[in-house]
C-alpha positions as CSV (number, residue, x, y, z in Angstrom):
1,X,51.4,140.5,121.4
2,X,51.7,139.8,125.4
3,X,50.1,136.1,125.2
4,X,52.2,135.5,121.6
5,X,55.5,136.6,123.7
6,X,54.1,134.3,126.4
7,X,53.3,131.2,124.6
8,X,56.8,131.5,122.9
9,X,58.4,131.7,126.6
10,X,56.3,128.7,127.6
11,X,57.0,126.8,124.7
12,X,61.0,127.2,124.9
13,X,60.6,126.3,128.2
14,X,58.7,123.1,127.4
15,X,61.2,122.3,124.4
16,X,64.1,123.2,126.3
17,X,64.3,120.4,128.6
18,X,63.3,117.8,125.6
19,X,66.2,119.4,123.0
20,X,68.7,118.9,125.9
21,X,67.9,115.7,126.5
22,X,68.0,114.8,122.4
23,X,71.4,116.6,122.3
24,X,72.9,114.8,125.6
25,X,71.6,111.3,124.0
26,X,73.6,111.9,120.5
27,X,76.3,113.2,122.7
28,X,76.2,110.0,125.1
29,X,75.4,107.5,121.7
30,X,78.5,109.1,119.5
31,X,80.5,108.7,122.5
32,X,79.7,104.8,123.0
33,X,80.0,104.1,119.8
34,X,83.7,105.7,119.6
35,X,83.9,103.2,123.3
36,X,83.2,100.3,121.6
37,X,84.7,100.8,118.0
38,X,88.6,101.8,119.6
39,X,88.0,97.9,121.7
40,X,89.2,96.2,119.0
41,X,88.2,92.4,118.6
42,X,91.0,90.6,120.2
43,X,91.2,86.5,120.0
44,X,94.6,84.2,120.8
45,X,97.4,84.3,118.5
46,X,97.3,81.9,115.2
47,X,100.9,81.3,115.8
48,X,103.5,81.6,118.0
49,X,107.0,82.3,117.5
50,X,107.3,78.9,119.9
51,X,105.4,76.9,117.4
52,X,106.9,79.0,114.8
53,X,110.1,77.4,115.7
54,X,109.8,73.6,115.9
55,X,109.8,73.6,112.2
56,X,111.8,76.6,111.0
57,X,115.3,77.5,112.7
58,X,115.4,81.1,111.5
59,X,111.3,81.3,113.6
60,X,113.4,80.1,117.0
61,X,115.2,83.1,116.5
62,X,112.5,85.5,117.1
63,X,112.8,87.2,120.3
64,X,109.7,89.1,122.0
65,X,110.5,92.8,122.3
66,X,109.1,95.9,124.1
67,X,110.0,99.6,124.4
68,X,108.7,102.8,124.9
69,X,106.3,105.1,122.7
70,X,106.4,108.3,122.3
71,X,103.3,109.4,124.3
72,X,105.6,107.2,127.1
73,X,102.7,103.8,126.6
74,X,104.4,100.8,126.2
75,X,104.4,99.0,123.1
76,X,105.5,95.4,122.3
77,X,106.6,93.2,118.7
78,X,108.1,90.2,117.9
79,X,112.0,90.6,116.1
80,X,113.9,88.8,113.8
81,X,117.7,90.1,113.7
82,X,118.8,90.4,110.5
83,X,122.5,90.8,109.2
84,X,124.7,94.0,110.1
85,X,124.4,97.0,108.3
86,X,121.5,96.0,106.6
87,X,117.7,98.1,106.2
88,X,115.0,96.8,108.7
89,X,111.3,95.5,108.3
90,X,108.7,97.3,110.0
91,X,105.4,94.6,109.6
92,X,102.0,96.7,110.6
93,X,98.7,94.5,110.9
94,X,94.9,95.9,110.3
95,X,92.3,96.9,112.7
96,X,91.3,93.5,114.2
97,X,94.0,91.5,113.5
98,X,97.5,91.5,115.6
99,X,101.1,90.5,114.6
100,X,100.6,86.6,114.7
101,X,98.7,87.9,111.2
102,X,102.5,88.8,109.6
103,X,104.2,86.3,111.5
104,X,105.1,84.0,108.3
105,X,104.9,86.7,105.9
106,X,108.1,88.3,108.3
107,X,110.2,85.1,108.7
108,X,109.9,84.6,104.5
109,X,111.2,88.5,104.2
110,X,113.9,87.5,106.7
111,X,115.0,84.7,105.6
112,X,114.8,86.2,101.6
113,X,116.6,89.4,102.4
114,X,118.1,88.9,105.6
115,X,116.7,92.1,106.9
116,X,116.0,92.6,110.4
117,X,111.9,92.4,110.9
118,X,110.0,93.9,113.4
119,X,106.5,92.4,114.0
120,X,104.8,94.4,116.8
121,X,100.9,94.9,118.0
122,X,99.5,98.1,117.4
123,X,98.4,99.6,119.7
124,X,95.1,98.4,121.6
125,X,95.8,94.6,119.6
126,X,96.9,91.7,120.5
127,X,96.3,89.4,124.2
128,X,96.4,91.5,126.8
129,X,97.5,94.8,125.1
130,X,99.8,97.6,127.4
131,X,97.1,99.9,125.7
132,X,93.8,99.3,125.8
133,X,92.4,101.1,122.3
134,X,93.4,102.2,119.5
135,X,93.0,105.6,117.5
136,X,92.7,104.7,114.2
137,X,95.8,105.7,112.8
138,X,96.8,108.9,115.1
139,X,98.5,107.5,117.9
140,X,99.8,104.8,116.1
141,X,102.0,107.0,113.5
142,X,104.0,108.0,116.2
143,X,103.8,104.2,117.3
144,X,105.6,103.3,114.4
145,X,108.1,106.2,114.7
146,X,109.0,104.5,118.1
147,X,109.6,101.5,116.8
148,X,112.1,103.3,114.5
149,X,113.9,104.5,117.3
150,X,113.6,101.0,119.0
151,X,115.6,99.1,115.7
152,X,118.4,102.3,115.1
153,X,119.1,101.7,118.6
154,X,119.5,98.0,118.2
155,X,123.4,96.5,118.7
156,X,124.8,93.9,116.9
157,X,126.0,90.6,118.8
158,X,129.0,92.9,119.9
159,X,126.8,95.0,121.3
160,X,129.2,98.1,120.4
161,X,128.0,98.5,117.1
162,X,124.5,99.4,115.3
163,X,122.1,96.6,114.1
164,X,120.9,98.1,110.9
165,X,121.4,100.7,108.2
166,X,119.6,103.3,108.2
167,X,117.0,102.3,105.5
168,X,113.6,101.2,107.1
169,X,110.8,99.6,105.1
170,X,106.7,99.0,105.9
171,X,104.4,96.8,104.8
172,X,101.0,97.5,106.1
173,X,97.3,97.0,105.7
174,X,94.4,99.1,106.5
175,X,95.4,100.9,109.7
176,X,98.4,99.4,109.5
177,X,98.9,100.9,106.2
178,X,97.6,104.2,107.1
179,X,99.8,104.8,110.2
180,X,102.6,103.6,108.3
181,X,102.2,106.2,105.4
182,X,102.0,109.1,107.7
183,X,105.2,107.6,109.2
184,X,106.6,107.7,106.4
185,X,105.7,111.4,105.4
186,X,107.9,112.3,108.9
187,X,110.4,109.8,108.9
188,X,112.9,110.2,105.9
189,X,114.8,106.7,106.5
190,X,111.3,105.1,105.4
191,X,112.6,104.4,102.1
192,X,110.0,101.6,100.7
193,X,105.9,100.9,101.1
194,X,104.1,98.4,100.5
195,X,100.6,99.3,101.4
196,X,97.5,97.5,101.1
197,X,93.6,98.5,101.1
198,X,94.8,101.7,102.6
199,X,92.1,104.2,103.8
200,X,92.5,107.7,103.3
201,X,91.4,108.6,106.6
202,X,90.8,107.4,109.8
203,X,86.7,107.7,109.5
204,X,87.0,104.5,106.9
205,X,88.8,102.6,109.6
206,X,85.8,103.0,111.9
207,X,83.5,102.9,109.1
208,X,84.3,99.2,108.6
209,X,84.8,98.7,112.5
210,X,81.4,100.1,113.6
211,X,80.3,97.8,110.2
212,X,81.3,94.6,111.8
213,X,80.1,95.4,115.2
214,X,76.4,96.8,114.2
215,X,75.3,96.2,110.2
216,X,72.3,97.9,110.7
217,X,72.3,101.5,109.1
218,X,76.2,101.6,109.7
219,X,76.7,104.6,107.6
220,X,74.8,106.4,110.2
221,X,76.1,104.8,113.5
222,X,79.8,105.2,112.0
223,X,79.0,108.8,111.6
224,X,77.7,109.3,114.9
225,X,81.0,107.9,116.3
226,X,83.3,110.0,114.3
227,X,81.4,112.9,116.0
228,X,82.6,111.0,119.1
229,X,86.2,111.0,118.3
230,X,86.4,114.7,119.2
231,X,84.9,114.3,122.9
232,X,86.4,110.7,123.2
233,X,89.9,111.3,121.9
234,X,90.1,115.2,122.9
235,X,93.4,114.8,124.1
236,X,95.1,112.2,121.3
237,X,95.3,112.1,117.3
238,X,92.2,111.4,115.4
239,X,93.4,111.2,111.9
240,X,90.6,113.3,109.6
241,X,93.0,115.0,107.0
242,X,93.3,113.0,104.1
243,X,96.4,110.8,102.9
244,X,95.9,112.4,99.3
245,X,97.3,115.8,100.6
246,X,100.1,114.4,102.3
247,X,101.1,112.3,98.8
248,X,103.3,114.4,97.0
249,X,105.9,114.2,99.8
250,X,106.6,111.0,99.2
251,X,107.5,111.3,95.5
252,X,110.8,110.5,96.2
253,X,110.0,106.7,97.7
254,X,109.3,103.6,96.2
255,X,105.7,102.5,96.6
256,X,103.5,99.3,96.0
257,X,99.7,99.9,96.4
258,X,97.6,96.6,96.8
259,X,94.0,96.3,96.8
260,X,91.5,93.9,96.1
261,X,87.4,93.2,95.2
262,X,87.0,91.6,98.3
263,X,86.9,95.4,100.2
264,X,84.9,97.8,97.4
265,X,85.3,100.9,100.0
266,X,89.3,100.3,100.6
267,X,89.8,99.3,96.4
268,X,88.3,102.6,95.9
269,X,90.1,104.4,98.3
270,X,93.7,103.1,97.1
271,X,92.7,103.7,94.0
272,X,92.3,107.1,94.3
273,X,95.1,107.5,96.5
274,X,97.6,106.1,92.8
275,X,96.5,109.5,91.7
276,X,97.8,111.7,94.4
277,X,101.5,111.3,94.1
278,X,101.7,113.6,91.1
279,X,104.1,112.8,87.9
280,X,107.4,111.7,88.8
281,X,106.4,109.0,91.4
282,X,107.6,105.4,92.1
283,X,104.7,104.1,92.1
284,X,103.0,100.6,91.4
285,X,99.8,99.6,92.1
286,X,97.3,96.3,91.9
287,X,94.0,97.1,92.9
288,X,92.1,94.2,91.3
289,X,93.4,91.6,94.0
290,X,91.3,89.1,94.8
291,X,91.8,88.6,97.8
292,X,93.8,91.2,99.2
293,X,95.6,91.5,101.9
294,X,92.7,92.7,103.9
295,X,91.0,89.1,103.3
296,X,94.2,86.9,103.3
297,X,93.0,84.7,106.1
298,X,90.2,83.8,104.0
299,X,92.8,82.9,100.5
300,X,94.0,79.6,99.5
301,X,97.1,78.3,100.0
302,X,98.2,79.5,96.2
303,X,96.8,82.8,96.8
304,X,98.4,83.2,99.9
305,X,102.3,82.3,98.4
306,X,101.2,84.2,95.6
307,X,100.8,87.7,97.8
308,X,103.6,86.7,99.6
309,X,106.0,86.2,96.5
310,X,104.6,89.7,95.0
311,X,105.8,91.4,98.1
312,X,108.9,89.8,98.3
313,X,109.7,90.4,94.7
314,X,108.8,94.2,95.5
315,X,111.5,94.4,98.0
316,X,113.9,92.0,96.6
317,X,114.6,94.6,93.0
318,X,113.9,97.9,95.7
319,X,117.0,96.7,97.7
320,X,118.6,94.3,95.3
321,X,122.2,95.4,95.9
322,X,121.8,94.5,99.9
323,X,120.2,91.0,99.4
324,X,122.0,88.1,99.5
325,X,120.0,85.3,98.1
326,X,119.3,83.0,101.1
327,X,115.6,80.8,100.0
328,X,116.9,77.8,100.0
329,X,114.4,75.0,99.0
330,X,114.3,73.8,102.7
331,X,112.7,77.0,103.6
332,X,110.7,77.2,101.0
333,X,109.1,73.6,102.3
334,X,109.5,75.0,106.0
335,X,107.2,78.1,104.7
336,X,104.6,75.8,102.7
337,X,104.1,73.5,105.9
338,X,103.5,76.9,108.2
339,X,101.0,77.7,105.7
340,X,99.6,75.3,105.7
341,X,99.3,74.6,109.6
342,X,98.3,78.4,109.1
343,X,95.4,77.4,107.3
344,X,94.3,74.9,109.5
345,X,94.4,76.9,112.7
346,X,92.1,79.6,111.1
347,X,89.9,77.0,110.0
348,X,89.8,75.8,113.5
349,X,88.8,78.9,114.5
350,X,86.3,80.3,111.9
351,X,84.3,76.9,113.4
C-alpha cells in the first residue's frame, strides 16, 4: 500500500508540471487567437466622400463626424444631413469591411428619402481606427446607441432646432447587423431593420473571422478563441446569448431579413432567426440571395442595383408618408457611374 501511495505521489508530481504546461498553452493559444481575430483586416477606403463628390452633389455634402461612445472611446462616421423633422439612417458594415462599403448604398437612401444617414466605422474598422478591436457585437451595441445620441442631438442649419424625428432606422450586415438588432431591442426610436446574413451570436462572427485567417480545422481554432473571449475581453461585452431570445421584443417593428447561398452558416442562421419573432410580427425575409449582402463586393453591377432597389423599396412603403420623391434620373446616372467606378476600384484591388 506504502509504494502504491508512493508511486501515485511521484507520478502527480511528474504529471503535474506536464498538465500545467498543456493547460497554460490552451490558455496562451485561445488567448492569441481571440488577439488576432478582434484585429480586423483593415485596407484603404474604396471611396471617398471627396471622390464621392466630383460626380454627385448630394456626396459633397457628406461631412466626416466623430463623438463620444459610451464606454467614453471615440467613434467616427461619415453624415449626410437629411431634411428637418425627418427619421435618420444608421448604415452598419460587417466584420472586415468599413463604411466606404455603405458609402453609395447611403447617398441613394439619402437622396430617395431625404433622410439624414449616418455612415460610421465600427469599432476597430476603418484606417487608423480610435479603437484598435472589435468585440463582435458587445461593445458595438452600445456603439450604435451612441450614435443615436450623436443624430437626436444634431441642429438644423439654425442650429436652435433638432435635425431629425425621432424615428431611427438600421441596415446592417453580419456584425453590423447583429449589434444593430440588440440596439434595437434597447432603443425604442429604432423603428425599421433591415438586416442581412445576421448571426445569432457573436461565436459565428469569429467563427468566419478565425476562418479567413487560418482554414485549417477552423471549427476547432474558432472554438479555442471563443474560450479566449472570457480572459481576453473580461472586462467588455462578448455577445454569447442568442438573438432568438431576444426576438419577441421586437414584434412591434418592421423587419427585412436578407440572406443569401453565397454564406451557408449566416443563410442558416437568419433563417432560423424568421422563426423567433412569434405570430404577429412584421416580418419579411429573402434568404435565397445570391449574392447577399455579405458578398456584394463580389455582385455584378445588376445584382448590385438590384439589392440596393430592394432596400430602398423596404424603406420607401415603411416611411412612405415622410418621403418626398427626390430620384431624379440624373441621380439615378450619378449612382450607376459610382457603381460602376465602384466596381472597378475593387477589381483593382482584388489584383
Amino acid at each position: 500500500m506504502a509504494i502504491s501511495r508512493r508511486f501515485i505521489r511521484n507520478l502527480l508530481k511528474l504529471l503535474l508540471p506536464i498538465v500545467t504546461l498543456i493547460i497554460l498553452f490552451v490558455v496562451g493559444l485561445s488567448t492569441w487567437l481571440m488577439y488576432v481575430a478582434s484585429d480586423a483586416p483593415k485596407a484603404a477606403y474604396l471611396i471617398t466622400p471627396a471622390k464621392y463628390g466630383q460626380l454627385s452633389a448630394r456626396g459633397a455634402r457628406i461631412t466626416d463626424e466623430t463623438w463620444t461612445n459610451k464606454d467614453g472611446t471615440q467613434a467616427r462616421g461619415w453624415l449626410l444631413r437629411g431634411g428637418k423633422g425627418k427619421p435618420a439612417i444608421i448604415l452598419l458594415h460587417q466584420y472586415g469591411a468599413d463604411r466606404s462599403h455603405v458609402l453609395d448604398r447611403g447617398v441613394k437612401l439619402n437622396e430617395l428619402t431625404d433622410f439624414t444617414v449616418l455612415m460610421p466605422d465600427l469599432r476597430g474598422h476603418g484606417q487608423n481606427p480610435p479603437v484598435p478591436y472589435t468585440t463582435f457585437g458587445g461593445e458595438e451595441t452600445e456603439d450604435v446607441l451612441a450614435a443615436i445620441d450623436f443624430l437626436k442631438n444634431l441642429k438644423d442649419e439654425s442650429n436652435k432646432e433638432r435635425l431629425i424625428s425621432n424615428e431611427i432606422a438600421i441596415y446592417g450586415v453580419e456584425l453590423g447587423a447583429l449589434a444593430g438588432f440588440r440596439a434595437a431591442v434597447k432603443e425604442n426610436s429604432i423603428r425599421a431593420l433591415v438586416l442581412d446574413s445576421v448571426p445569432l451570436r457573436s461565436d459565428e462572427i469569429l467563427y468566419l473571422a478565425i476562418r479567413r485567417r487560418f482554414p485549417f480545422a477552423s471549427e476547432y481554432t474558432s472554438s479555442l478563441a471563443s474560450m479566449g473571449a472570457y480572459i481576453y475581453f473580461f472586462n467588455k461585452t462578448y455577445v454569447r446569448d442568442s438573438l432568438c431570445d431576444l426576438a419577441p421584443s421586437l414584434k412591434d417593428r418592421k423587419i427585412m431579413l436578407l440572406a443569401g447561398v453565397d454564406e451557408p452558416l449566416l443563410q442558416d442562421s437568419t433563417q432560423k432567426l424568421v422563426g423567433c419573432f412569434g405570430p404577429g410580427a412584421d416580418i419579411q425575409s429573402y434568404t435565397g440571395l445570391s449574392p447577399s449582402g455579405y458578398n456584394l463586393s463580389a455582385a455584378s453591377l445588376e445584382q448590385i442595383r438590384a439589392y440596393d432597389q430592394r432596400v430602398m423599396d423596404f424603406f420607401k412603403k415603411t416611411f412612405s408618408s415622410q418621403i418626398t420623391p427626390m430620384l431624379t434620373n440624373q441621380t439615378s446616372q450619378i449612382s450607376n457611374q459610382m457603381n460602376i467606378n465602384l466596381s472597378s476600384t475593387k477589381t483593382s484591388s482584388a489584383k
